[in-house]
N, C-alpha and C positions, 0 to 999 in steps of 0.2 A: 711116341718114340722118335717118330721124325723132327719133330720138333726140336729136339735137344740138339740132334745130330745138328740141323741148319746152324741152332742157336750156337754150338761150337764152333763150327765153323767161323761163322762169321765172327766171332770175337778171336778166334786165331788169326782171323786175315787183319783185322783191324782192332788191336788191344789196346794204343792211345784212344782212338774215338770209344772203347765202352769205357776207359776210365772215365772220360771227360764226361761222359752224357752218366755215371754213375756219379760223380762229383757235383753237376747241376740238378740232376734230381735228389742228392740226399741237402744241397743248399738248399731247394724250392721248399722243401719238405720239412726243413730245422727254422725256416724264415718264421715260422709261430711262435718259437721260443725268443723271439724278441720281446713281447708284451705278456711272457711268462711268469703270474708269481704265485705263489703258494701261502693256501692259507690252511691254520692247523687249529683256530680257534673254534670250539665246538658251534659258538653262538651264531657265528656267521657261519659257517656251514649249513645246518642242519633248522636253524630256527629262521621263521618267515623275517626280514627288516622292518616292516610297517608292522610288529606285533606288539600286544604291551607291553609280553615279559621282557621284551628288549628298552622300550623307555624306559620299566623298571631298572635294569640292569644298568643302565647308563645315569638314572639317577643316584643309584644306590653307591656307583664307580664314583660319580661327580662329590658328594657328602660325604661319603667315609671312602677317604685314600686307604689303600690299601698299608698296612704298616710291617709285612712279613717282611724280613730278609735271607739272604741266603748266604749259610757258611760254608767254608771248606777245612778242614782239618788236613793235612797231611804228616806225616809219620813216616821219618825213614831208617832207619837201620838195618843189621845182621836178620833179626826172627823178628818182628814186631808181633809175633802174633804169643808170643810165650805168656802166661800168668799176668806174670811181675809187670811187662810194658801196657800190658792188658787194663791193669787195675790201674797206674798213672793216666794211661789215656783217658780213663773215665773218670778219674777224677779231674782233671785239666777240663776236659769238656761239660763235666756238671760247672765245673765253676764260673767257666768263660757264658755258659748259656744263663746261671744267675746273675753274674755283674751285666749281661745284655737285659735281662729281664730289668733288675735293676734301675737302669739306663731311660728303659723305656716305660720305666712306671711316674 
């Protein structure tokens, strides 16, 4: 309980010096996130680097490119969700995903 009391204290008498010395311990502290980067792919996470299923994985990557792509649709109006815009939208989208199919045969 005494503790606090000094600890207020002191920051009452001197409030620039605990910014400053809170300012250089939370730099000393964030200096890691220099060389900070993230990784979200399951292979390198969780599976050993020198394993096979990893050559695998990288042969299999190197031989067949991957050919998926990725679409987006957007639809703006009043209610887009009524029947009627409902049943165009799907139709629009069967046909845009067969002329891709198409494309890609």
């Amino acid at each position: 309980m005494f503790f606090f009391f000094r600890l207020g204290k002191l920051v009452g008498k001197s409030p620039w010096i605990t910014i400053l010395i809170s300012l250089v311990l939370t730099g000393a502290c964030s200096s890691g996130l220099i060389k900070f980067t993230e990784e979200s792919r399951g292979e390198k996470l969780w599976v050993p680097q020198n394993s096979i299923s990893i050559e695998h994985q990288n042969w299999v990557d190197e031989h067949f490119p991957s050919k998926s792509r990725a679409a987006l649709f957007l639809f703006i109006g009043n209610n887009v969700l009524t029947p009627e815009v409902l049943k165009q939208v799907n139709l629009l989208i069967c046909l845009t995903l067969y002329d891709i199919t198409l494309l890609l045969s």
